[in-house]
C-alpha positions as CSV (number, residue, x, y, z in Angstrom):
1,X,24.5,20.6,-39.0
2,X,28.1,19.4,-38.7
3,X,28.8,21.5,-35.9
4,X,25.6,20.0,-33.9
5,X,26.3,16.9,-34.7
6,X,30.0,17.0,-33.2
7,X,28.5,18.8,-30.0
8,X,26.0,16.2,-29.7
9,X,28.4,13.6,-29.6
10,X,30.9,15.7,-27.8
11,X,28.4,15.4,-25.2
12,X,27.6,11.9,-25.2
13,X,31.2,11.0,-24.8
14,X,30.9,13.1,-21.6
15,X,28.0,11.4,-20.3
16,X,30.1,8.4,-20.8
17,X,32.7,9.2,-19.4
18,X,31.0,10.6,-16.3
19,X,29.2,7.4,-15.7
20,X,32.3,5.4,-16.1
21,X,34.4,7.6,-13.8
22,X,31.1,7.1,-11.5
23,X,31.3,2.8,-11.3
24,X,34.9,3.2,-11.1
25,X,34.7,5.0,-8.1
26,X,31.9,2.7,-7.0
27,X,33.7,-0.1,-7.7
28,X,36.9,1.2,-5.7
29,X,34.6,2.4,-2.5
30,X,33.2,-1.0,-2.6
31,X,36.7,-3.0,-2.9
32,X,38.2,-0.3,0.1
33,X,35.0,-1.5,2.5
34,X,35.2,-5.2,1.3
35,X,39.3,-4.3,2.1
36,X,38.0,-2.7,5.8
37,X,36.1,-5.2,7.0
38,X,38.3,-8.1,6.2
39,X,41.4,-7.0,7.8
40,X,40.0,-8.2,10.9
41,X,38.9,-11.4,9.8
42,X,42.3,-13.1,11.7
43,X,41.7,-11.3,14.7
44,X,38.0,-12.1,14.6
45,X,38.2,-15.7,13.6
46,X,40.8,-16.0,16.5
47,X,38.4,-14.7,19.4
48,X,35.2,-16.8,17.8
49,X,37.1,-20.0,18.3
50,X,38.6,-19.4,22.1
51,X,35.2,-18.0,23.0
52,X,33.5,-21.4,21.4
53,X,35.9,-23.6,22.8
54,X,36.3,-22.0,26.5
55,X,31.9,-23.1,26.3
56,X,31.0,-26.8,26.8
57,X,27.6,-26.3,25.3
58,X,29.5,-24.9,22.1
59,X,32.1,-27.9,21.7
60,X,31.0,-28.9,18.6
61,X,30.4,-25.3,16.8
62,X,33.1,-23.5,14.9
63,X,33.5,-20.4,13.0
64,X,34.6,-19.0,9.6
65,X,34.8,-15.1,9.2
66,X,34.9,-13.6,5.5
67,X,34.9,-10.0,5.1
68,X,33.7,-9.4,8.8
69,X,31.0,-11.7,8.8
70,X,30.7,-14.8,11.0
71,X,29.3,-18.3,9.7
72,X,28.8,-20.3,12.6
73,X,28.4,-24.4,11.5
74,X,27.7,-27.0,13.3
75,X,25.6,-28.7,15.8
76,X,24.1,-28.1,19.7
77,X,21.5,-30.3,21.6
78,X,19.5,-26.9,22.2
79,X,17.8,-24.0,20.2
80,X,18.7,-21.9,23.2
81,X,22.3,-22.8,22.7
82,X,22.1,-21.8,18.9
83,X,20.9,-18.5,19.8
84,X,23.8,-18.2,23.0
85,X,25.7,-18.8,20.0
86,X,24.9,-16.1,17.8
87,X,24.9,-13.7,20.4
88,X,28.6,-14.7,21.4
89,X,30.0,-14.0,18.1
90,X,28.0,-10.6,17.8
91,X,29.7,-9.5,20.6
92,X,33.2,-9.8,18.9
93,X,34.8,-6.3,18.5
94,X,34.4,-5.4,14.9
95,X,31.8,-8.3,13.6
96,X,29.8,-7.0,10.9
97,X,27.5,-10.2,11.1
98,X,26.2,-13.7,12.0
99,X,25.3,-16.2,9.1
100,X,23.9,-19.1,11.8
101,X,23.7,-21.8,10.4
102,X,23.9,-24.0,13.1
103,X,22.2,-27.4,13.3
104,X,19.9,-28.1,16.7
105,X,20.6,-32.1,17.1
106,X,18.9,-32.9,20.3
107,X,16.1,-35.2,20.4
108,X,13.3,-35.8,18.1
109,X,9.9,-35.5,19.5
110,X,7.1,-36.2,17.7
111,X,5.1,-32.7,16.8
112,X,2.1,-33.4,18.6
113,X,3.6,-34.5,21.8
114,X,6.0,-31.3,21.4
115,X,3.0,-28.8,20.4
116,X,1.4,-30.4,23.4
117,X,3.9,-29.8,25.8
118,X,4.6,-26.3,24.8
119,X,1.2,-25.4,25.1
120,X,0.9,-26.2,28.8
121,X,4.4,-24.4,29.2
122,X,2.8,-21.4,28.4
123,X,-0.2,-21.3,30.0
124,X,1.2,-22.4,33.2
125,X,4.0,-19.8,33.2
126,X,2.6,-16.8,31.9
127,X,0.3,-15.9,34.9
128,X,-0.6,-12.4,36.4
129,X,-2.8,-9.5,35.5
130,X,-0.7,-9.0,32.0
131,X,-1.1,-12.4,30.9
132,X,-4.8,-11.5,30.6
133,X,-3.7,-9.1,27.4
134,X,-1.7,-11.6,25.6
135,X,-2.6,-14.5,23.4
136,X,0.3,-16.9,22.0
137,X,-1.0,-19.7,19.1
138,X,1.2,-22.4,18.2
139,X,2.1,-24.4,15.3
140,X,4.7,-27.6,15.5
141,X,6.2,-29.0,12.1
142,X,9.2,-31.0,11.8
143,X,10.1,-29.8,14.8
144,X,9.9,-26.1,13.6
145,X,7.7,-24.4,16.2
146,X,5.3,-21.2,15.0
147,X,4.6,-18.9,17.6
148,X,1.8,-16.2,16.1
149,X,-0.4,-13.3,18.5
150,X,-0.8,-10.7,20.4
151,X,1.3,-8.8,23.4
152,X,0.9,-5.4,24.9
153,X,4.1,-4.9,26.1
154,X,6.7,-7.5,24.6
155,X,7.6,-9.0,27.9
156,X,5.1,-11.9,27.2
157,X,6.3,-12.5,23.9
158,X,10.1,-12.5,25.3
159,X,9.2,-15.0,28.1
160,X,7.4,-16.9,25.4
161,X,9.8,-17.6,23.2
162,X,12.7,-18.2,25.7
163,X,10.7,-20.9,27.3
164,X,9.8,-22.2,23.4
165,X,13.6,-22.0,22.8
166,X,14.6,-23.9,25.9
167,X,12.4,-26.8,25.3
168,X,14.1,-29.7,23.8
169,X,13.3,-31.0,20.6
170,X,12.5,-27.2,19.2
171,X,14.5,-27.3,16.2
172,X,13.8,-23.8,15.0
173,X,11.6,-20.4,15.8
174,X,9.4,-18.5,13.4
175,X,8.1,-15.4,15.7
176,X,4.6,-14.4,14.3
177,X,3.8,-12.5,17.8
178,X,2.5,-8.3,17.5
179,X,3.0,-6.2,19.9
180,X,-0.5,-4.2,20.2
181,X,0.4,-0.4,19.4
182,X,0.4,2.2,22.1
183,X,-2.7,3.5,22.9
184,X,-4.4,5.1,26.2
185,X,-8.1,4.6,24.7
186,X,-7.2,0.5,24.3
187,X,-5.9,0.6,27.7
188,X,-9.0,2.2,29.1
189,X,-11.0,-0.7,27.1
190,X,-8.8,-3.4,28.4
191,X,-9.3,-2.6,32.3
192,X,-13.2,-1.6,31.2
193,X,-13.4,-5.3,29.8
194,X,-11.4,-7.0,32.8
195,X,-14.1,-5.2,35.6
196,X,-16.9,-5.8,33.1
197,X,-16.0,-9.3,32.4
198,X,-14.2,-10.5,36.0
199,X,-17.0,-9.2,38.0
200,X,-20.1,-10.6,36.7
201,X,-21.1,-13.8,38.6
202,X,-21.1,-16.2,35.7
203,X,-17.7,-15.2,34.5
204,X,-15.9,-14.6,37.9
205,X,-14.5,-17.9,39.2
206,X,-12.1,-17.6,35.5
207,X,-10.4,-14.9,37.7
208,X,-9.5,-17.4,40.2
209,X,-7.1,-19.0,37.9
210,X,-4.3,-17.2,36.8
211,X,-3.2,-18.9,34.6
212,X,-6.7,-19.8,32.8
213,X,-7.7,-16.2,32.1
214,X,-10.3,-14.9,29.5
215,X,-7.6,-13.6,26.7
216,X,-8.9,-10.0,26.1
217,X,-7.0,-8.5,23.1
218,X,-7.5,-5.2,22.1
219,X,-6.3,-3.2,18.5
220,X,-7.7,0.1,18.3
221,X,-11.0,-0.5,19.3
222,X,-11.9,-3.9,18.1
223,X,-11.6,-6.9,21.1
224,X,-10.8,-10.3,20.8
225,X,-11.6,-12.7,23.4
226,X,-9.2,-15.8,23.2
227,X,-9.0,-19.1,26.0
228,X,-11.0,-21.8,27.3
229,X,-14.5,-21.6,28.6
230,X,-16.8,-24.7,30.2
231,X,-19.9,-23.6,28.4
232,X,-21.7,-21.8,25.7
233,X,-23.6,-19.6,27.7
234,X,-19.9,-18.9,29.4
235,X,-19.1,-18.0,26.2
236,X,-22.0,-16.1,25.1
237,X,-22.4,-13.9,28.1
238,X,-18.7,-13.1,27.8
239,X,-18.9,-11.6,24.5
240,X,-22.0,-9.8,25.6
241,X,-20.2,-8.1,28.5
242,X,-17.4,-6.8,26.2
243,X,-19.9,-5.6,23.4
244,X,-21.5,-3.4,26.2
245,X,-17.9,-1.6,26.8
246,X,-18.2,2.1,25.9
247,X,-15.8,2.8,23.5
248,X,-15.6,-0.8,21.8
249,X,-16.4,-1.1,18.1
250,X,-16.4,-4.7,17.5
251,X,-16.1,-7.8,19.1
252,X,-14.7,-11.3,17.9
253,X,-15.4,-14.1,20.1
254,X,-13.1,-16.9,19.8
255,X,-13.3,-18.4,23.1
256,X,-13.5,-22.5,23.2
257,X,-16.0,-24.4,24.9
258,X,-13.9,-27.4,27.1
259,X,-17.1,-28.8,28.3
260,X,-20.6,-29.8,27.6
């Protein structure tokens, strides 16, 4: 019984040993990156403040670099220019981050007026046969603009939030936008639904407006009509015509009636 007991704690000191030769070496791995990427820091901080200063829009921005990573501070009269920002100091040889943490300072519109004039940025910008597959919501508070929907291919979404981010008094982004997942069967539903929907009498003269197109959003089967419409039986008939689409499971009709 002796003897087992001795072994037993023969090999617990082992174990213990093992684990503590383990964090010491975790501990050392961990001090020798911290070690690595700090080394730069000089040379980093160095490059982030002539690139800042050598830009106008970035005169009142600076930088602090700790272990690799940049803090950026400060303030700019444009969201855009907070993200140009950000993007400048990733581009810094051996940058392992950007804290941004800069302060948009520009004017102060109020969030209606803001949400307003967003919303007719975007529908008079994004026009074309792809805008008809994208559908952008947005939210205003305090100046902090929520952009949520739907885009097939992302380039919708990318114009959409560069023209949010240029717009002054946008004091911050949240991007709530999907991008619908690749599918030939939803793109044989979507030009189904644009010849089913565009070409019936009642709903044609939307197509005559490129920039006032029936939204037709499509997730693996199920459609989603978004956008304005001047009647009920506008609206009606269009959700009829896309229920009638071989291949479609459901539809959701959330068009809006503008008129009478």
């Amino acid at each position: 019984m002796a003897k087992e007991k001795i072994g037993t704690e023969k090999k617990g000191f082992v174990k213990m040993l093992g684990a503590l030769l383990t964090i010491g070496l975790l501990s050392a791995t961990l001090m020798a990156d911290s070690a690595g990427a700090s080394r730069y820091d000089n040379q980093i901080q160095t490059t982030a403040a002539q690139k800042l200063a050598a830009k106008s829009q970035f005169r009142d921005v600076t930088a602090n670099v700790e272990d690799g990573i940049v803090t950026l501070t400060g303030t700019v009269d444009l969201y855009q220019k907070k993200l140009d920002a950000a993007k400048l100091a990733r581009k810094i040889a051996n940058t392992q981050g950007v804290r941004n943490l800069i302060t948009v300072a520009g004017p102060n519109v109020p969030d209606a007026q803001l949400e307003q004039k967003l919303a007719t940025k975007l529908t008079y910008v994004r026009e074309g046969y792809d805008s008809t597959f994208d559908f952008f919501a947005l939210g205003v508070q305090d100046g902090v603009v929520t952009v949520a929907g739907q885009d097939r291919t992302g380039v919708g979404r990318d114009e959409a939030l560069t023209d949010i981010a240029n717009m002054p008094g946008v004091k911050d982004v949240v991007d709530n936008v999907s991008l619908a997942p690749v599918s030939r069967f939803d793109d044989g539903i979507r030009l189904r639904a644009v010849r089913a929907i565009y070409s019936d009498p009642v709903l044609s003269r939307y197509a005559m407006d490129p920039a006032r197109p029936i939204r037709i959003i499509v997730t693996n089967g199920h459609v989603t009509l978004y956008g304005a419409v001047d009647s009920t039986m506008d609206k009606t008939v269009a959700g009829l015509k896309a229920g009638q689409i071989p291949g479609v499971f459901s539809v959701e009709n959330k068009l809006e009636v503008v008129k009478g």
